[in-house]
C-alpha positions as CSV (number, residue, x, y, z in Angstrom):
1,X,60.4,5.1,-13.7
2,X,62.7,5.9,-10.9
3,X,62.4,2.5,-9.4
4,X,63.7,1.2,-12.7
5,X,66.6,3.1,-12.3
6,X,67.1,2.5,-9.2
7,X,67.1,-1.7,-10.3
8,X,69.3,-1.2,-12.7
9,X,72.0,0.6,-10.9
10,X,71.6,-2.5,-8.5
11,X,71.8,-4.9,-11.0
12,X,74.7,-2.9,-12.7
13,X,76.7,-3.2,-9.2
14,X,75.5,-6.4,-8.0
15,X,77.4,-8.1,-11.9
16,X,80.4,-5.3,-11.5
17,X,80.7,-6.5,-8.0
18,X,80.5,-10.4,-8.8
19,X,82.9,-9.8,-12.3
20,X,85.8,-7.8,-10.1
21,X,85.3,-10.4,-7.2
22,X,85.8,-13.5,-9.5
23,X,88.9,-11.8,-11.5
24,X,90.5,-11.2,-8.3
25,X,89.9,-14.7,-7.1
26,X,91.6,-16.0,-10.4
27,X,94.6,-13.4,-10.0
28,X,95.5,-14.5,-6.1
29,X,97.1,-17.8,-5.7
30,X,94.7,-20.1,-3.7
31,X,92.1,-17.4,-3.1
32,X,90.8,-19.4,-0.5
33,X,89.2,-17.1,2.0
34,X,88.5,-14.8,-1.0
35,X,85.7,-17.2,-2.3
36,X,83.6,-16.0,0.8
37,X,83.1,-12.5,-0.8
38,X,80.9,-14.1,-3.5
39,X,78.1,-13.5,-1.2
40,X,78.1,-9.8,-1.5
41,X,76.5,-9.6,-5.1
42,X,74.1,-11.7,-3.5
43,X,73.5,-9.5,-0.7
44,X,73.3,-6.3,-3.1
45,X,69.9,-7.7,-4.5
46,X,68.5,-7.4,-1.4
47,X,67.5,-3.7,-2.4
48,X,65.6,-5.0,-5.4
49,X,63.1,-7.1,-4.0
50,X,63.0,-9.6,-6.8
51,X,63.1,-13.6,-6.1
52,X,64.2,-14.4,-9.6
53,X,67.2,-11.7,-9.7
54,X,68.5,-12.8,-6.1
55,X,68.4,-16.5,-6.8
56,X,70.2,-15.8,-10.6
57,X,73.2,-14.0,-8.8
58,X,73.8,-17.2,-6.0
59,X,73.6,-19.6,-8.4
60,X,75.9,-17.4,-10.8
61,X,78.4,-17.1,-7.8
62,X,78.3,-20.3,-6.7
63,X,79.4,-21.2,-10.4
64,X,82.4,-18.8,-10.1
65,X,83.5,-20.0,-6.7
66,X,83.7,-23.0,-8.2
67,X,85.2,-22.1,-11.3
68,X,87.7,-20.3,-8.7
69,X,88.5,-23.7,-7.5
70,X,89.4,-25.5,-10.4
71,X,91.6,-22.7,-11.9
72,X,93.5,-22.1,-8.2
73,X,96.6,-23.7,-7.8
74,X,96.2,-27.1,-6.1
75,X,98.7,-28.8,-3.4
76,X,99.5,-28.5,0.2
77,X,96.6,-29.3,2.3
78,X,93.3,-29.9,-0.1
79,X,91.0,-30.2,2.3
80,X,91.0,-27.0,3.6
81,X,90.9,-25.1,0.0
82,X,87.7,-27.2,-0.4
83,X,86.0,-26.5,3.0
84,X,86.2,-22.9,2.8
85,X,85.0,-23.1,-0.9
86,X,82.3,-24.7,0.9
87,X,81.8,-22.3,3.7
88,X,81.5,-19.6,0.7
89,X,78.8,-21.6,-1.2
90,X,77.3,-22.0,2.2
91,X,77.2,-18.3,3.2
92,X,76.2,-17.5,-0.3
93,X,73.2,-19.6,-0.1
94,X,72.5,-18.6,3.6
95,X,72.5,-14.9,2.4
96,X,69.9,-16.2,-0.5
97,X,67.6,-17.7,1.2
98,X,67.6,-14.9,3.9
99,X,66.7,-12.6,1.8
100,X,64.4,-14.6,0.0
101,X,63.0,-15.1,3.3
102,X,62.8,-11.8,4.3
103,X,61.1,-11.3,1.0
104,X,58.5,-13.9,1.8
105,X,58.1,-12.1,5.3
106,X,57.7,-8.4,3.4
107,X,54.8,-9.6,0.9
108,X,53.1,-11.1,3.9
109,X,53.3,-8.4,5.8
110,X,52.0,-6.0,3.1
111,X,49.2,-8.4,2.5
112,X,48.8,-8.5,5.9
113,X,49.1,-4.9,5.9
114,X,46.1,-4.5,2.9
115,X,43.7,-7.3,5.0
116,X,44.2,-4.7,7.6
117,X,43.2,-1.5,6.2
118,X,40.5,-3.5,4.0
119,X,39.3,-5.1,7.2
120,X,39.5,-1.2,8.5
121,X,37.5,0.1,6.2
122,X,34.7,-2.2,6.2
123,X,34.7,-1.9,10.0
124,X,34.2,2.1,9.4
125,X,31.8,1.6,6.9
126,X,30.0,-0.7,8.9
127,X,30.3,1.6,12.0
128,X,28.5,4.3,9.5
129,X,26.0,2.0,8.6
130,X,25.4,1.2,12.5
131,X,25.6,4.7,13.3
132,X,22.9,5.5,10.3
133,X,20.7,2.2,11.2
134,X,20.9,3.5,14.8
135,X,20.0,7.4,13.7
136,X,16.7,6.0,11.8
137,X,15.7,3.6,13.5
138,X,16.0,6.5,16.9
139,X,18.3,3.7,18.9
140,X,20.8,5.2,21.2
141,X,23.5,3.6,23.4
142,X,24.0,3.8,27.2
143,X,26.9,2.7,29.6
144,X,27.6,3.7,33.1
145,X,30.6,2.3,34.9
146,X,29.6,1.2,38.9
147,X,32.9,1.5,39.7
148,X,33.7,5.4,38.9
149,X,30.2,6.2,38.2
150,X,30.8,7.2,34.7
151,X,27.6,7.5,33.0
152,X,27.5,8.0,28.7
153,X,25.0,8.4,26.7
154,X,25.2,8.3,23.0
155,X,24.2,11.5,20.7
156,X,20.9,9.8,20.0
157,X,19.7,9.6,23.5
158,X,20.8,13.4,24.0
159,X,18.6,13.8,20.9
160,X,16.1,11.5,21.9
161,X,15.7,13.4,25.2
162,X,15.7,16.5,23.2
163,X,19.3,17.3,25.4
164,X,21.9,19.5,24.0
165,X,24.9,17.4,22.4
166,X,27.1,18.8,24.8
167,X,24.9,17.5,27.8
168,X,26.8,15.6,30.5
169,X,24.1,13.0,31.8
170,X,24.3,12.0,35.3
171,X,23.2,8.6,36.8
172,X,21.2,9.7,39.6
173,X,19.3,12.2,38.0
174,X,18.5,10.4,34.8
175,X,15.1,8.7,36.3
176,X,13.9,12.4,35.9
177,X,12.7,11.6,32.2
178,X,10.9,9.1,33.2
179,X,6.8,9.9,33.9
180,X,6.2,10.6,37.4
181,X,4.3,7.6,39.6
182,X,4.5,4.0,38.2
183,X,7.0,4.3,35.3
184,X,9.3,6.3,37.3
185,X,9.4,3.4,40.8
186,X,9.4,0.7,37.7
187,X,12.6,1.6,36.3
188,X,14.3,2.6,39.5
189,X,13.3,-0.9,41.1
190,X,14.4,-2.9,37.7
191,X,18.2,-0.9,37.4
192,X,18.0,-1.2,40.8
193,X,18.1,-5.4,40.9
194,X,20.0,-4.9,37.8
195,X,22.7,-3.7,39.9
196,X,22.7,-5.8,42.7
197,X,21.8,-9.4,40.8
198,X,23.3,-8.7,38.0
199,X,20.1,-9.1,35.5
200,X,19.2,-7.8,32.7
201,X,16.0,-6.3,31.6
202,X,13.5,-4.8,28.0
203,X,10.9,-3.0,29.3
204,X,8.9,-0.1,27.2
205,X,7.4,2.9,28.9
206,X,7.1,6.8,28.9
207,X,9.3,9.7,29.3
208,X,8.9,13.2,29.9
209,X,12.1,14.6,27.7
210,X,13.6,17.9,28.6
211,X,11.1,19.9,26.5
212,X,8.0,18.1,28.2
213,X,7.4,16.3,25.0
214,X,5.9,13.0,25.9
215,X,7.4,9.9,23.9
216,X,7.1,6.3,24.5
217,X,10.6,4.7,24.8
218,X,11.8,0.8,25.0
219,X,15.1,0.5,26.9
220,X,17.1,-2.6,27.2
221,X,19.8,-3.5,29.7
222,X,22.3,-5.7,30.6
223,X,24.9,-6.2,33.4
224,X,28.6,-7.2,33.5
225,X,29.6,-8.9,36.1
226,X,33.4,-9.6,37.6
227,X,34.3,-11.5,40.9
228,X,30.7,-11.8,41.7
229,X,29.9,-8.1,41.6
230,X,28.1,-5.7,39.1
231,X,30.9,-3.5,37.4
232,X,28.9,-2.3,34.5
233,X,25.4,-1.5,33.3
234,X,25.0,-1.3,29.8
235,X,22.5,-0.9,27.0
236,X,20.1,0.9,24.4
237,X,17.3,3.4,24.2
238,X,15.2,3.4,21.7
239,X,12.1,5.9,20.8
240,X,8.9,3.9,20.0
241,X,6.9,6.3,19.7
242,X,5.6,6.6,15.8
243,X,5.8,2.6,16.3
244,X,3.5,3.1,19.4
245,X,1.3,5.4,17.5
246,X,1.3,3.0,14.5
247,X,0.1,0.5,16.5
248,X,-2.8,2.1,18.3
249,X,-4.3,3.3,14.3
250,X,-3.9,-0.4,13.7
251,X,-5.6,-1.3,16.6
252,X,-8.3,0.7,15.4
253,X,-8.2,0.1,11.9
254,X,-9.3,-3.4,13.0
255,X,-11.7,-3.3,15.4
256,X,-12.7,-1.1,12.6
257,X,-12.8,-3.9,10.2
258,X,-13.7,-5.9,12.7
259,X,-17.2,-4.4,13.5
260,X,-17.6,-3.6,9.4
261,X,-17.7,-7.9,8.8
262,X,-19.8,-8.2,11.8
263,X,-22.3,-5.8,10.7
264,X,-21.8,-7.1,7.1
265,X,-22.4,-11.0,8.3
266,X,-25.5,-10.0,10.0
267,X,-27.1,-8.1,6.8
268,X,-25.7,-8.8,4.0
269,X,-24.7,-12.5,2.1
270,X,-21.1,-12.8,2.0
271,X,-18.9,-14.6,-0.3
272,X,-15.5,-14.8,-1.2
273,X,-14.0,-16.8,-4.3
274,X,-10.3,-17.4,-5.4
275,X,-9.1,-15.8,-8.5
276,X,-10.2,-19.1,-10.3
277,X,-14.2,-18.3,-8.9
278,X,-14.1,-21.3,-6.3
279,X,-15.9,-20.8,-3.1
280,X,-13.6,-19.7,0.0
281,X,-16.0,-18.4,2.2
282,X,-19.7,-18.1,2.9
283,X,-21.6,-16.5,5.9
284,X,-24.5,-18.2,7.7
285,X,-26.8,-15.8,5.5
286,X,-25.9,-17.5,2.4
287,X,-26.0,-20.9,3.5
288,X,-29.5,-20.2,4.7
289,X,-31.1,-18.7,1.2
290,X,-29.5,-20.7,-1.1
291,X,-30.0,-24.4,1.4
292,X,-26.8,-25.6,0.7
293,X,-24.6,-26.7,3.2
294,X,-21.3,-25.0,3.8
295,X,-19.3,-27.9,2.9
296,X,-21.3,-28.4,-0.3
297,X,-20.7,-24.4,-0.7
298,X,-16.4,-24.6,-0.3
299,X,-14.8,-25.5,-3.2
300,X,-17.8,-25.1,-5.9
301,X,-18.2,-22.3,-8.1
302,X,-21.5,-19.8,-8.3
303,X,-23.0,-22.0,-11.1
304,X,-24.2,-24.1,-8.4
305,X,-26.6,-21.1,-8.1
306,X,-27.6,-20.6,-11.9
307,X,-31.2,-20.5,-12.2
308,X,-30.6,-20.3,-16.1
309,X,-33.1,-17.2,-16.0
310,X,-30.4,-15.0,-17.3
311,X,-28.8,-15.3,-21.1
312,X,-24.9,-16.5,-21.4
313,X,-24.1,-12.9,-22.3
314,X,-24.9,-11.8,-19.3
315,X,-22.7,-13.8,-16.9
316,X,-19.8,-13.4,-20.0
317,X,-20.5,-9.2,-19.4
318,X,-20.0,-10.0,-15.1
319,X,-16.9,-12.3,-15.6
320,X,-15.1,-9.8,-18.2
321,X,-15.9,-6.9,-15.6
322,X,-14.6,-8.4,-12.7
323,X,-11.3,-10.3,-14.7
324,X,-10.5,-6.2,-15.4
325,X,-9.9,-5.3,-11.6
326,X,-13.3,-3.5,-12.1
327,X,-16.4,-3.5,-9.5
328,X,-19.4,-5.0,-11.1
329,X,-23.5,-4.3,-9.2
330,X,-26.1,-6.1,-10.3
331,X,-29.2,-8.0,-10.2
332,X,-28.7,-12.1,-10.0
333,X,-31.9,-14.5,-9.9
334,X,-30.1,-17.7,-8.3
335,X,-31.4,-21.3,-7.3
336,X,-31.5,-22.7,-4.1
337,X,-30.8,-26.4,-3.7
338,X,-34.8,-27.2,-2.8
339,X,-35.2,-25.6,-6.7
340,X,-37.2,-22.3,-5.1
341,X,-35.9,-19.2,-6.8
342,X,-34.3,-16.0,-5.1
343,X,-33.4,-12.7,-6.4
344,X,-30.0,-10.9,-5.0
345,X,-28.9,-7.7,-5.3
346,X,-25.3,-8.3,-5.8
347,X,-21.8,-6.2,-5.4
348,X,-18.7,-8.0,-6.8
349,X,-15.2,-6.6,-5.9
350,X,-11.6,-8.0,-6.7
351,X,-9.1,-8.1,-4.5
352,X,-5.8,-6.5,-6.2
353,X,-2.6,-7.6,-4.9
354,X,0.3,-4.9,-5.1
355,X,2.1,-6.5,-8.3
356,X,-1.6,-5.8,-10.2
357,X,-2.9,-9.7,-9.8
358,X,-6.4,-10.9,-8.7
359,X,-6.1,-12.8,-5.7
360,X,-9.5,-13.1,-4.5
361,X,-13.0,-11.9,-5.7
362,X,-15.6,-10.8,-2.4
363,X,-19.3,-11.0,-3.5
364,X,-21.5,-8.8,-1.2
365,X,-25.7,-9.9,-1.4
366,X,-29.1,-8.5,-0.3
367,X,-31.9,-10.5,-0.6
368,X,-34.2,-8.4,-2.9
369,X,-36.6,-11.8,-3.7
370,X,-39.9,-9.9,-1.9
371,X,-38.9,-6.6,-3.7
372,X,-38.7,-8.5,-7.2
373,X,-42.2,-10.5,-6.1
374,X,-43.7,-7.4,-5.3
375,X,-42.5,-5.4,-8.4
376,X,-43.9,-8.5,-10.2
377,X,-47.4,-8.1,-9.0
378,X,-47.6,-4.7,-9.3
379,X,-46.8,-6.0,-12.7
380,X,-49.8,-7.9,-13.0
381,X,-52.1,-5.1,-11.3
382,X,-51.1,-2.8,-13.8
383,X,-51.7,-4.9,-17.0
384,X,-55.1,-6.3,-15.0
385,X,-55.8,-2.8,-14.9
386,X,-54.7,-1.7,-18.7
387,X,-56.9,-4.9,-19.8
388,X,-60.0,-3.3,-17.7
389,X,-59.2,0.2,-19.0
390,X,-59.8,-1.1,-22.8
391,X,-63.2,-2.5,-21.6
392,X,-64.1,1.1,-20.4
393,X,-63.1,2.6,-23.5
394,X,-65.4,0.3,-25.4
395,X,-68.2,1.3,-22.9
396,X,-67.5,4.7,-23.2
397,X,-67.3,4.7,-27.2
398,X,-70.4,2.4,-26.5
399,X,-72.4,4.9,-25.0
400,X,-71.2,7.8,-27.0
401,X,-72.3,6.3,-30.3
402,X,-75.1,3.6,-29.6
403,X,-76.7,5.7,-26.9
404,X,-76.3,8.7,-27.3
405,X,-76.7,9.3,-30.8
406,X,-80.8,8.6,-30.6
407,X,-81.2,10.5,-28.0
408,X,-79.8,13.0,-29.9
409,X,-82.3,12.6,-32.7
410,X,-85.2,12.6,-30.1
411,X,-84.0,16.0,-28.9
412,X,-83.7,17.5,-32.4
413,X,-86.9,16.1,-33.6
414,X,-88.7,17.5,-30.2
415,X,-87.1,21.1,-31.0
416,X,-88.3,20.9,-34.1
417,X,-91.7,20.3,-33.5
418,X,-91.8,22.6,-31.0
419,X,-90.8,25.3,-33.1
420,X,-93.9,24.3,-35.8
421,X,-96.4,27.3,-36.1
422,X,-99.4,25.0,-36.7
423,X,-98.0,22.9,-33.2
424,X,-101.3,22.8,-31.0
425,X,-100.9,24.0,-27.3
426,X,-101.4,19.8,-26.0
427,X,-98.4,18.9,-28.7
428,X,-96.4,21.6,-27.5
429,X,-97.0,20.1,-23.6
430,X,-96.3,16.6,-24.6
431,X,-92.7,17.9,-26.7
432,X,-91.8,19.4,-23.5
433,X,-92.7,16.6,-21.3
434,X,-90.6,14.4,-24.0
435,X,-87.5,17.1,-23.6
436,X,-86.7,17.5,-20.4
437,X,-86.2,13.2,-19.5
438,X,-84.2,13.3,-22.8
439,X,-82.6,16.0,-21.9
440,X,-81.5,14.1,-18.3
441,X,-81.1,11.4,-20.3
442,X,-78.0,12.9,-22.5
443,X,-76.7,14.9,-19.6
444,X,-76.3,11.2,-18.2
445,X,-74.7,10.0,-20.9
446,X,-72.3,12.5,-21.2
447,X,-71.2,12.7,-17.1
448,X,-70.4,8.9,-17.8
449,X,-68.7,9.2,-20.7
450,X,-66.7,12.0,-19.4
451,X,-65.8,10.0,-15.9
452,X,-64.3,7.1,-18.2
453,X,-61.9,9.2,-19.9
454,X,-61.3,10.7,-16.8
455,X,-60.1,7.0,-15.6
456,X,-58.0,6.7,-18.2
């Protein structure tokens, strides 16, 4: 609001200025050197920085200087009259395009200006992310000037070192982190040709920091050089330690791995499919049960190996399981390629990738084929044994009823002649030389009978 006003006061003077100017120039005979005061108008837009308004008023006063022309008195020497009317357009225009000019210089220069504190900005903010970048990733910057012996050290390193922020580091004391024997003469003999060849050098190894906290560090160096000489060292220090650490688990984690596959190649079959169920991978155990070559193997699918011994529902159950990210165990009769049959105990797990897809499917086997033979004749023992079992039990109920019911009919009969009161003493001796064999006789009969349900 105020720089309106402010425009339209300059405005307001610039046309009271030009109006007064060009009734004066009508007024005074000739006017010649009067024209060259059209310029000022001009000159007063300067303070409104506007292109439009400054080039309105020159061209409006350069119409009135002329119009001044035309309505002055002529005579005496015309040629002068008409080069200072001239001179005024002249001056008028020069002031014009001046300011203009100067208008053209202020927009660049506040353009210029904005690049400048945009550029600024992003430098800061780039600076913060540096700073940040530097902070997590534990990266710290070193410099130490050869010529005064200036040494820095970034807030990092102090923090790195476990160093107060206010620590003053000092070149020739700083191998003092550095672990005592071999990493210790390392880095002084590499800063050391550093400083008189001028190299550079990466090298990781282990400090000791202030608090006797072991880390493992990587610190990188380079040298500026001037007239032939080392001036400057300069460089980063960066704490490797979790990274370290890291890569020792990993280490482990694989040989881990590594002596799991070895162990599992040298029991187990091995497979692996693709998510589609063709053949990656086999081990040396599978191409030995199922007689197939490994480049018949690569590329087919398990059918290969159907023995046809198990119903559709089956291998539609396994694929369903397996399709669902799920582990699926099982027993699998397959087929080798010389048509013998084999029995597998098998364990089927998909490989899940971390956006939930399938990406491979890895088929651990045990060959359970003598297991499955020997279940299968214990099989056969068992109904061999069932079938002899029946045959007993017919002997059994054989004897129990064909045999032994006359005997006991003999025994009754003999106890009841016995018992007779008109039995002779010779009867009675030959009923109880007739009871006691029958007697045997049933006790015989019984004890067998007895040992065959027993059996059963």
């Amino acid at each position: 609001m105020k720089n309106n006003k402010i425009a339209v006061v300059h405005i307001s003077l610039a046309i009271l200025l030009t109006l007064s100017i060009f009734t004066i120039d009508l007024i005074i005979p000739l006017g010649v050197a009067f024209g060259v005061l059209y310029a000022l108008p001009v000159l007063v837009t300067f303070k409104l920085n506007n292109y439009q308004t400054t080039i309105l008023f020159a061209v409006l006063t350069t119409v009135l200087t002329l119009i001044g022309y035309y309505n002055s008195p002529h005579g005496g020497e015309e040629w002068k009259v008409i080069f200072n009317r001239s001179i005024s357009i002249f001056i008028i225009w020069s002031v014009a395009f001046s300011i203009l000019y100067y208008f053209k210089l202020v927009k660049e220069s506040i353009e210029l200006n904005g690049k400048l504190m945009k550029n600024n900005l992003l430098l800061n903010k780039l600076k913060n992310i540096l700073y940040e970048t530097n902070t997590l990733a534990k990266i710290g910057s070193w410099e130490l000037n050869l010529e005064t012996m200036d040494f820095f050290w970034s807030d990092t390193i102090k923090e790195i070192l476990e160093e107060p922020l206010t620590y003053k580091p000092d070149w020739e004391t700083s191998i003092k982190y550095f672990k005592k024997g071999e990493s210790a003469k390392m880095v002084y003999n590499i800063t050391k040709k550093a400083i008189t060849e001028g190299t550079g050098f990466d090298l990781t190894t282990q400090i000791i920091t202030c608090k006797k906290t072991k880390l493992w560090v990587r610190a990188i160096g380079k040298a500026e050089i001037k007239a032939g000489k080392c001036v400057r060292l300069y460089g980063s220090l960066q704490d490797i330690t979790d990274k370290k650490n890291n890569e020792h688990k990993l280490k482990l984690y694989n040989k881990e791995n590594s002596d799991i596959k070895v162990a599992l190649n040298r029991s187990a079959i091995l497979a692996y499919t693709d998510a589609k169920g063709k053949i990656t991978y086999v081990n040396d155990k599978f191409i030995e049960l199922s007689k197939y070559s490994k480049e018949e193997l690569i590329g087919a699918d398990h059918r290969i190996l159907n023995s046809g011994h198990h119903p559709k529902e089956f291998m539609k159950d396994l694929w369903t399981t397996i399709k669902s990210g799920k582990v699926w165990r099982g027993e699998i009769k397959n087929k080798a390629k010389d048509d013998s049959f084999y029995w597998v105990q098998s364990i089927i797990v998909p490989s899940v990738s971390e956006n939930g897809e399938i990406t491979q499917f890895i088929t651990i086997r045990y060959d359970i084929t003598d297991r499955k033979n020997a279940e299968l004749a214990i099989k056969k023992q068992q109904e061999e044994l069932e079938r002899k079992n029946a045959k007993l039990e017919k002997i059994a109920w054989s004897f129990s009823h064909n045999v032994r019911a006359p005997i006991v009919t003999i025994m009754g009969l003999s106890n009841l002649l016995n018992y007779q009161e008109e039995c002779d003493e010779i009867n009675k001796e030959i009923i109880g030389k007739i009871s006691v064999p029958v007697k045997s006789l049933n006790d015989l009969v019984s004890s067998i009978v007895k040992d065959i349900n027993d059996i059963n």
